[in-house]
KEPAMI-245409 format. One record per atom (N, C-alpha, C): x, y, z; residue in three letters. Coordinates in steps of 0.2 Angstrom, whole numbers, padded with zeros to 4 digits, always signed. Example, Ala and Ser with C-alpha at 12.3 -4.5 7.8 and 13.67 -1.06 7.14 Angstrom:
BEGIN
+0066-0028+0039ALA;+0062-0022+0039ALA;+0066-0016+0039ALA;+0064-0011+0035SER;+0068-0005+0036SER;+0064+0000+0039SER;
% end
This chain:
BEGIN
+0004-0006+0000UNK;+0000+0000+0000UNK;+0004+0006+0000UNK;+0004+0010-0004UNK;+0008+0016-0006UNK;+0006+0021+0003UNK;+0012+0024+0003UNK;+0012+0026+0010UNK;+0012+0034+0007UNK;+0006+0037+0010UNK;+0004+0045+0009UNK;+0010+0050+0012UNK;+0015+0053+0011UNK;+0018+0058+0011UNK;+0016+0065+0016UNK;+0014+0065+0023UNK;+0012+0072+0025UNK;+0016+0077+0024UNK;+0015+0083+0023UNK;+0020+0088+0024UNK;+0016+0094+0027UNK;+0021+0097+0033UNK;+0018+0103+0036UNK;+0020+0109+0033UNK;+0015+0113+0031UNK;+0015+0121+0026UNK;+0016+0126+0033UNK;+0019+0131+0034UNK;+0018+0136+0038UNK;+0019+0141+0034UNK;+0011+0146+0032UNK;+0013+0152+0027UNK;+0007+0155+0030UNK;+0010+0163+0033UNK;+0004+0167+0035UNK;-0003+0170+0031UNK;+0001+0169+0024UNK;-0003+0174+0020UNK;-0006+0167+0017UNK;-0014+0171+0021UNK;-0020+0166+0020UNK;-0020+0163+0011UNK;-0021+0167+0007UNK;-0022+0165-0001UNK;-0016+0160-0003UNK;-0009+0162-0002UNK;-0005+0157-0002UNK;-0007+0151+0000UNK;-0006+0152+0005UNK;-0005+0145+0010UNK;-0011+0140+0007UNK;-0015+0142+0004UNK;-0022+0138+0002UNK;-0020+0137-0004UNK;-0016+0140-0008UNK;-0016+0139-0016UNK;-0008+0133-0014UNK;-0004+0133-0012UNK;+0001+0127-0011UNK;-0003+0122-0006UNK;-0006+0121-0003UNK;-0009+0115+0001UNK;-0014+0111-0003UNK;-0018+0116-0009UNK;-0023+0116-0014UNK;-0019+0109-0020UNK;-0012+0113-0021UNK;-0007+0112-0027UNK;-0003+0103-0025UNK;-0001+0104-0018UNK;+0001+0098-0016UNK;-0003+0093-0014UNK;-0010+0093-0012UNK;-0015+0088-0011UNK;-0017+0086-0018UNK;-0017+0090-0023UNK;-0019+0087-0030UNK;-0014+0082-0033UNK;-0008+0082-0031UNK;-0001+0075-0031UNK;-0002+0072-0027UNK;-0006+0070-0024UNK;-0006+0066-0018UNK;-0004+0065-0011UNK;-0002+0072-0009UNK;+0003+0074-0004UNK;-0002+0075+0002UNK;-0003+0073+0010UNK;-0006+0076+0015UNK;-0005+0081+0018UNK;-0007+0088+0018UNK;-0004+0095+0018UNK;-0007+0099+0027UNK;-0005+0099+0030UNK;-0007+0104+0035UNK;-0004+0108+0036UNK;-0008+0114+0034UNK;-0006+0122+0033UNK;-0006+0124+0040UNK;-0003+0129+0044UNK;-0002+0133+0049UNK;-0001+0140+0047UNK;-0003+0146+0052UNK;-0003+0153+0050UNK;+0001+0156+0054UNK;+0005+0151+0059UNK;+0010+0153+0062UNK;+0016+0150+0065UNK;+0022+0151+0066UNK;+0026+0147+0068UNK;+0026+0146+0075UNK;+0022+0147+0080UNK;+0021+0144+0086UNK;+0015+0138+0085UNK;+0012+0137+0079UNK;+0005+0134+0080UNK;+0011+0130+0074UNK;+0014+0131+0071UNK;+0016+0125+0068UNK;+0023+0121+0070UNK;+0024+0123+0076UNK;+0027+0120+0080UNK;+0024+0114+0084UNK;+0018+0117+0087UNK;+0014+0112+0089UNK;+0011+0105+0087UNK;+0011+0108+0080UNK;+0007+0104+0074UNK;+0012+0099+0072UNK;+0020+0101+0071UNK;+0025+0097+0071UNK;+0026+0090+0076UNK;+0024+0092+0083UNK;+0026+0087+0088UNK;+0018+0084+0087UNK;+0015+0085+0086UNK;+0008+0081+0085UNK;+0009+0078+0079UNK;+0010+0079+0073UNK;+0007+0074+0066UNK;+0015+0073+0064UNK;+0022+0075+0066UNK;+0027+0071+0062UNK;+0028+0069+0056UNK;+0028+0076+0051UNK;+0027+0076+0045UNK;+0034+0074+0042UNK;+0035+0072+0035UNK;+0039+0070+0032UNK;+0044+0077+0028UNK;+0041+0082+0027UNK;+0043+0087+0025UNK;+0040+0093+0029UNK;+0044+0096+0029UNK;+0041+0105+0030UNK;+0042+0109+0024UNK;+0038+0114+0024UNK;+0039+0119+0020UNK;+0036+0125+0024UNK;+0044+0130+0024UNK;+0040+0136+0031UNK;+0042+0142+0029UNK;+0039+0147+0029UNK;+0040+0154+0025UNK;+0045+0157+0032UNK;+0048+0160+0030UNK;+0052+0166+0032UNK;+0050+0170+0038UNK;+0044+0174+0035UNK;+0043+0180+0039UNK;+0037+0178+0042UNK;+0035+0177+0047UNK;+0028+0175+0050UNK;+0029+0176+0056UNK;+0021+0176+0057UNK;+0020+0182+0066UNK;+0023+0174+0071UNK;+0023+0176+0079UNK;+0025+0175+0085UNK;+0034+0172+0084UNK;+0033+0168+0078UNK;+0039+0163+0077UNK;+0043+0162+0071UNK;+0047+0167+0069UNK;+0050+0166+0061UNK;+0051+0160+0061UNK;+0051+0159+0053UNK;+0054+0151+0051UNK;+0061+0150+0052UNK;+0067+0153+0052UNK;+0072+0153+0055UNK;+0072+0149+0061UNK;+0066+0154+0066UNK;+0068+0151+0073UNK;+0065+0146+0073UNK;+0057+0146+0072UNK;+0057+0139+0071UNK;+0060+0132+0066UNK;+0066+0134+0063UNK;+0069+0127+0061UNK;+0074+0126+0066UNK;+0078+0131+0069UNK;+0081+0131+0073UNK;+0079+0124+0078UNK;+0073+0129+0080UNK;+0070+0123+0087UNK;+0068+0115+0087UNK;+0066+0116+0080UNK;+0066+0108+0076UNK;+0073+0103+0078UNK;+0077+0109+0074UNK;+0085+0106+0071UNK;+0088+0102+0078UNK;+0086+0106+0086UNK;+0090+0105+0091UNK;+0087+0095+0092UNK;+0081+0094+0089UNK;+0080+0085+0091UNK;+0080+0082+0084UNK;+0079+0086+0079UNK;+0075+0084+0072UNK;+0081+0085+0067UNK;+0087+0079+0066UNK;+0090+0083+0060UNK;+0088+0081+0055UNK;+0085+0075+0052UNK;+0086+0073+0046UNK;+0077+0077+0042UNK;+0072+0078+0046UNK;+0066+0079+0041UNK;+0069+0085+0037UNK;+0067+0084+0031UNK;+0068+0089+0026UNK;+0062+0097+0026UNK;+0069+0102+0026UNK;+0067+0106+0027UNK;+0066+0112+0020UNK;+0062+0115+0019UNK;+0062+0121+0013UNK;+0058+0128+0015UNK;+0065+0130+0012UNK;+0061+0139+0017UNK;+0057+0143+0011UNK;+0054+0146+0012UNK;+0049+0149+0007UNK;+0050+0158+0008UNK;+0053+0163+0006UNK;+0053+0168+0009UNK;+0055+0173+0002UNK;+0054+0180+0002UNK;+0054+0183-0002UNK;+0060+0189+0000UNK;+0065+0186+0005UNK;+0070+0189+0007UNK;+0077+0185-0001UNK;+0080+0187-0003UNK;+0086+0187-0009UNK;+0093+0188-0006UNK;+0094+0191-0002UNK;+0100+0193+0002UNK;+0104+0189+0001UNK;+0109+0187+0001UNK;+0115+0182+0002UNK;+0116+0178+0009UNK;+0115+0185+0014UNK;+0117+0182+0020UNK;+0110+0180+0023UNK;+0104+0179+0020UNK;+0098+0178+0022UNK;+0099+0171+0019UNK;+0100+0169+0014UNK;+0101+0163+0011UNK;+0105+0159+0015UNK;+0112+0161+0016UNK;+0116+0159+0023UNK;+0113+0155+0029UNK;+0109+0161+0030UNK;+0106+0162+0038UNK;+0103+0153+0039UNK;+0097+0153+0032UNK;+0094+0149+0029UNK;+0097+0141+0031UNK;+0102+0141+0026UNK;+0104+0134+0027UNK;+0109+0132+0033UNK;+0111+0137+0038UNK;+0116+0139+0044UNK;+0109+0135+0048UNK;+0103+0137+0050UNK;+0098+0135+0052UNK;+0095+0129+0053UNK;+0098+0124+0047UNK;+0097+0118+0045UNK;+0092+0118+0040UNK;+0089+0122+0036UNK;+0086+0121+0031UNK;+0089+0117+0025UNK;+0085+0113+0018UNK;+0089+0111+0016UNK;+0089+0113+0007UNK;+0083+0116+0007UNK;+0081+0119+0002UNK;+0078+0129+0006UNK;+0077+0132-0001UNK;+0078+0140+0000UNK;+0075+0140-0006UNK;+0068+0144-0007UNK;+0063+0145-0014UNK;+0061+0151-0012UNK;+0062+0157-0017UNK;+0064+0164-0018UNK;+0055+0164-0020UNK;+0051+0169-0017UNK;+0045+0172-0019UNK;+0048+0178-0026UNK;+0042+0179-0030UNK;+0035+0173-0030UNK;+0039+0167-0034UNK;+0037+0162-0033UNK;+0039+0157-0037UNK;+0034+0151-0041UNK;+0034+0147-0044UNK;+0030+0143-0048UNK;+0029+0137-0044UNK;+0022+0133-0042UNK;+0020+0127-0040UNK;+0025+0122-0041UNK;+0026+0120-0049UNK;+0029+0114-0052UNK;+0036+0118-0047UNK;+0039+0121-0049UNK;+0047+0121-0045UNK;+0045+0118-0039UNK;+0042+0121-0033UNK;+0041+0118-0027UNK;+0040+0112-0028UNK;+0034+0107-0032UNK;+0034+0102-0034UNK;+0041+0099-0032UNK;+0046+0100-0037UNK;+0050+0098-0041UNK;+0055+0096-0035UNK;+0056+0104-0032UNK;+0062+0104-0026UNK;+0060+0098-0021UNK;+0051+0097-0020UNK;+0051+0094-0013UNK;+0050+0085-0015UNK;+0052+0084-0021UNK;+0052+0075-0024UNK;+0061+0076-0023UNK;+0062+0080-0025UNK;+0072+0078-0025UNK;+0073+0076-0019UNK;+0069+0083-0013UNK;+0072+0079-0007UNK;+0069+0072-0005UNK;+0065+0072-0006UNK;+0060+0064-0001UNK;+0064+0059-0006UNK;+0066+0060-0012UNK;+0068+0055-0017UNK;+0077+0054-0013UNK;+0079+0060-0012UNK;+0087+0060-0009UNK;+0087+0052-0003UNK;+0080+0054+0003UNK;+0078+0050+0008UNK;+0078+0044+0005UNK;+0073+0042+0001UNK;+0070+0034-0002UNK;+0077+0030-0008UNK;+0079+0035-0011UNK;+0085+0032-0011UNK;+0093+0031-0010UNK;+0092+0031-0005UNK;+0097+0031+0000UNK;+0100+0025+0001UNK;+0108+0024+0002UNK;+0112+0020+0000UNK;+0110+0015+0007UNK;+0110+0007+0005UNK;+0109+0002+0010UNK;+0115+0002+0013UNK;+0118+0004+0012UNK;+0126+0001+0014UNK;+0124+0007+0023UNK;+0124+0005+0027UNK;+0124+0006+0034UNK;+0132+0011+0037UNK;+0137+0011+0035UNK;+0141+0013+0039UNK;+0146+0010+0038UNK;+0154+0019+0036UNK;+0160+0017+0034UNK;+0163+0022+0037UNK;+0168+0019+0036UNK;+0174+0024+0040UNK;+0177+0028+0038UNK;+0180+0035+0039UNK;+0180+0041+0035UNK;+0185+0044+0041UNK;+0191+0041+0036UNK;+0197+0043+0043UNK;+0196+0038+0051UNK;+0196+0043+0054UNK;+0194+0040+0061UNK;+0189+0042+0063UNK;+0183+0043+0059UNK;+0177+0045+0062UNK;+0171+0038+0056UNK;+0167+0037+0062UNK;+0162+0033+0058UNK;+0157+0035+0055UNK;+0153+0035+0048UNK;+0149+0037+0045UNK;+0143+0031+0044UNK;+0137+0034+0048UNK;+0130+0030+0046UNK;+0126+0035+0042UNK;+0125+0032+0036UNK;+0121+0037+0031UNK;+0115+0036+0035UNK;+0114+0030+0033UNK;+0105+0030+0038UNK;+0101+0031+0042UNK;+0106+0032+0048UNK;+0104+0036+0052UNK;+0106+0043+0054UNK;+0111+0045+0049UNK;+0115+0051+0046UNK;+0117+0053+0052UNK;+0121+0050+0056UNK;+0126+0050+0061UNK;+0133+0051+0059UNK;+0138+0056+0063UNK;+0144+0054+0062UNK;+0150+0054+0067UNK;+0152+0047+0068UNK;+0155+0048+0077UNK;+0161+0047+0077UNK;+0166+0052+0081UNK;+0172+0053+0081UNK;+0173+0047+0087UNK;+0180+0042+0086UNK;+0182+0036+0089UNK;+0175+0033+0093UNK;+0180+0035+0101UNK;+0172+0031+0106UNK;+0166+0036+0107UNK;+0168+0043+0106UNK;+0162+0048+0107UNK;+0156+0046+0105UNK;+0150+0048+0108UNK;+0144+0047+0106UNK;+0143+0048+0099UNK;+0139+0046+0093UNK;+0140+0049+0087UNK;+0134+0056+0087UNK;+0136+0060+0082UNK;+0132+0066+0081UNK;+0129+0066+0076UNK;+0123+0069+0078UNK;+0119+0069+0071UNK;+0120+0075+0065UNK;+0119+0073+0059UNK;+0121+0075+0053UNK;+0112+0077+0050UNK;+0115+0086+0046UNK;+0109+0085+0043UNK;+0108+0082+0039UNK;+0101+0082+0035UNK;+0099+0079+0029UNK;+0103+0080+0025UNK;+0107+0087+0020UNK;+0110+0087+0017UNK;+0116+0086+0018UNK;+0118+0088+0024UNK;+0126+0087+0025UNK;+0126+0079+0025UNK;+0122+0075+0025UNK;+0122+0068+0026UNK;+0125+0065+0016UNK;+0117+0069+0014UNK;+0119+0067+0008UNK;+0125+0070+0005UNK;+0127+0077+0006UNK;+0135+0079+0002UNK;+0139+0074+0006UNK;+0142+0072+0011UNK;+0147+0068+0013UNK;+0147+0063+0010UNK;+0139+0060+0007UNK;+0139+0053+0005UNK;+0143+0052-0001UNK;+0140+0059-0005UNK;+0142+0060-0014UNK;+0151+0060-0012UNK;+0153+0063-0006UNK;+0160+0066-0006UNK;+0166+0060-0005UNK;+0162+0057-0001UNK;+0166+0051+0002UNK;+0166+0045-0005UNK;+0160+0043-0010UNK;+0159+0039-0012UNK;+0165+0041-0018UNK;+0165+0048-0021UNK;+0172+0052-0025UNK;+0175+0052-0020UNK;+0177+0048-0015UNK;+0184+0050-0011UNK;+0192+0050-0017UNK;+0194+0055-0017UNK;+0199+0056-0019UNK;+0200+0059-0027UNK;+0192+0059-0030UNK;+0191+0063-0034UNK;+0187+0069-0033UNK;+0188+0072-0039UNK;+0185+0079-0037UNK;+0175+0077-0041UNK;+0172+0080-0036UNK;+0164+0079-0034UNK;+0164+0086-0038UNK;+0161+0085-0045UNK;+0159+0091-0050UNK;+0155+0095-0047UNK;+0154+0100-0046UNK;+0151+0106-0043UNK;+0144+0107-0046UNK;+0144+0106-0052UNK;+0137+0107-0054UNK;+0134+0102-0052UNK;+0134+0097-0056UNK;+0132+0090-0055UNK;+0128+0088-0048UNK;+0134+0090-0043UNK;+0131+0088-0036UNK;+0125+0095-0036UNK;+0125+0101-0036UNK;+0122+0106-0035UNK;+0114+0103-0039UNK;+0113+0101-0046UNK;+0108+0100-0047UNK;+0107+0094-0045UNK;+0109+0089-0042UNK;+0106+0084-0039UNK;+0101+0084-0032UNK;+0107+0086-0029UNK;+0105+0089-0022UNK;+0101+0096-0021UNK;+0101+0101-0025UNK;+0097+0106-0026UNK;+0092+0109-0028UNK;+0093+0105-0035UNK;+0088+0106-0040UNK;+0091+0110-0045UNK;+0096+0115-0043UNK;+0102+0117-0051UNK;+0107+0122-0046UNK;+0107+0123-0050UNK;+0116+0125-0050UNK;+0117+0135-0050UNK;+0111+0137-0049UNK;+0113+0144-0047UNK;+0115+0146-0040UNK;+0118+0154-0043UNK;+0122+0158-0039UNK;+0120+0156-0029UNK;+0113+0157-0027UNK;+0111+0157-0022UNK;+0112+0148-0019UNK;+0110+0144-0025UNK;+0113+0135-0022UNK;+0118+0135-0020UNK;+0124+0138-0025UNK;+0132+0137-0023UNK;+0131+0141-0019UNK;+0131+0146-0016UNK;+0132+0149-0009UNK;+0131+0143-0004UNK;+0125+0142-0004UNK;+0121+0136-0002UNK;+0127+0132+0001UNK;+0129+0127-0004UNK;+0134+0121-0005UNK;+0141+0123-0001UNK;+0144+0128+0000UNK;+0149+0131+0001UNK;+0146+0131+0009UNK;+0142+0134+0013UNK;+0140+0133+0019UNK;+0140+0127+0023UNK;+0138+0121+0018UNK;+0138+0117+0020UNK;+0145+0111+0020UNK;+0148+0113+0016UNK;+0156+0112+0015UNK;+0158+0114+0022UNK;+0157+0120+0023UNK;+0163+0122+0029UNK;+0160+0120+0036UNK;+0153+0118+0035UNK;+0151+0114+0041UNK;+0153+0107+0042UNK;+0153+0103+0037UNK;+0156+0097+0035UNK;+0164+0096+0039UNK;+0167+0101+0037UNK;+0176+0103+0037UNK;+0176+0103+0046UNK;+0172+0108+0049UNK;+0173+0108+0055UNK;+0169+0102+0060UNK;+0166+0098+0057UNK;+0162+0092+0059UNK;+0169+0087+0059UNK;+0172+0087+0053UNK;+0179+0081+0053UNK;+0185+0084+0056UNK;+0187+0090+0058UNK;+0190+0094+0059UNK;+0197+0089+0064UNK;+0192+0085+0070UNK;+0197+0082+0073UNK;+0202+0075+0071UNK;+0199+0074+0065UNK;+0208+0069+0062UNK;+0211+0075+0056UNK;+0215+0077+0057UNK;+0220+0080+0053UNK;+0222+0078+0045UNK;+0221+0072+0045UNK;+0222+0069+0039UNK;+0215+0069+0034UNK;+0210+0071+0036UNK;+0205+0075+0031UNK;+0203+0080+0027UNK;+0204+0080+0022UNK;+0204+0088+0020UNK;+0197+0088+0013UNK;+0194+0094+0014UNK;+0189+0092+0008UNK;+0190+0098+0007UNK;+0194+0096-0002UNK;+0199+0101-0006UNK;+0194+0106-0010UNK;+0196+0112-0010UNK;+0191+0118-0016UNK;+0196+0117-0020UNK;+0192+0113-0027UNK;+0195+0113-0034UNK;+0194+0119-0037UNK;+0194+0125-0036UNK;+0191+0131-0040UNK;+0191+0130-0046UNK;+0184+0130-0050UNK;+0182+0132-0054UNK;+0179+0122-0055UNK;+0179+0119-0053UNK;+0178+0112-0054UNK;+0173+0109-0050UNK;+0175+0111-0042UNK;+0170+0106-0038UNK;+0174+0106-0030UNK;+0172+0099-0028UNK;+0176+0100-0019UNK;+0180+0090-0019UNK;+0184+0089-0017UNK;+0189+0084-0016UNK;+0188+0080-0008UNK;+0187+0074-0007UNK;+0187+0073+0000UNK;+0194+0068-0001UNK;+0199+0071+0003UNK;+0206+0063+0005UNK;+0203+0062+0011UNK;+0207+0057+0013UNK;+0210+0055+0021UNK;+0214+0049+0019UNK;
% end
């Protein structure tokens, strides 16, 4: 039996919010919309959805903070921020927050479509292979862990999960920039690569403690994982 996909909307602005939950119920997606980041927080720890999609600017609770608050028990559900903010350090902010995707208003239904199959697709197919070594730290894609020797393991986001996976699986070759970009993105503009790059240097200080790591900037080509 095909398992229905829920996903939680938080978008203040009534018309929106009905025209995306309208757009995604019609692909067969189960949608509960919220009007605000405090109520869709609530709604979060009640219904356990497979996605979010959370606007930017909304009263009591930005979606920043509230991904922030997810982020602290919830790494792996997939995140997409909705906002009519363009900034660079907004887009930063964005993916620094644990989000995993950033959709620039106004935007078109099919793109959001589009964005939020790659990510549950990145999820569904996802490598069976459980857990390998990367230096002296242990990587579980599965459960998107990553443990330094005997330390507890720490959790990995969604996408920092999936880039270590592409980076580890090219270990020693260079992981083409575009390529991973529209994979894990969706394409390959200015605002993704910023994206990617954030996520690079979260990656670098997550491995930071075996020395013999290094996840190389091929300028103009892509990023390089040795150990």
């Amino acid at each position: 039996m095909h398992k229905v996909i829920k996903i939680l909307l938080a978008e203040d602005e009534p018309s929106l919010g009905q025209i995306i939950k309208e757009s995604l119920e019609s692909r067969g997606y189960q949608v509960v919309l919220c009007k605000d980041g405090e109520e869709a927080l609530e709604v979060y720890y009640k219904e356990k959805p497979q996605l979010l999609v959370l606007d930017v600017m909304m009263p009591k609770k930005d979606g920043f903070t509230l991904a922030k608050e997810i982020r602290m028990q919830d790494a792996k559900t997939p995140i997409i921020f909705l906002t009519a903010k363009s900034q660079t350090r907004d887009v930063i902010e964005g993916f620094t927050t644990g989000g995993n995707d950033y959709l620039k208003k106004p935007f078109s239904m099919e793109e959001l479509i589009v964005r939020i199959k790659n990510l549950l697709n990145e999820q569904t197919n996802a490598s069976e292979q459980t857990e390998v070594n990367i230096g002296t730290y242990l990587f579980n894609f599965k459960k998107q862990t990553l443990q330094y020797k005997n330390e507890d393991p720490k959790p990995l986001t969604n996408r920092e999960a999936h880039l270590l996976f592409h980076l580890n699986n090219n270990k020693n070759n260079i992981l083409d920039r575009s390529i991973i970009l529209k994979k894990l993105w969706g394409n390959d503009d200015f605002f993704n690569a910023r994206s990617m790059d954030v996520f690079i240097t979260k990656l670098r200080k997550k491995l930071k403690n075996d020395e013999n790591i290094k996840i190389i900037n091929v300028r103009g080509y892509g990023y390089k994982l040795t150990y």
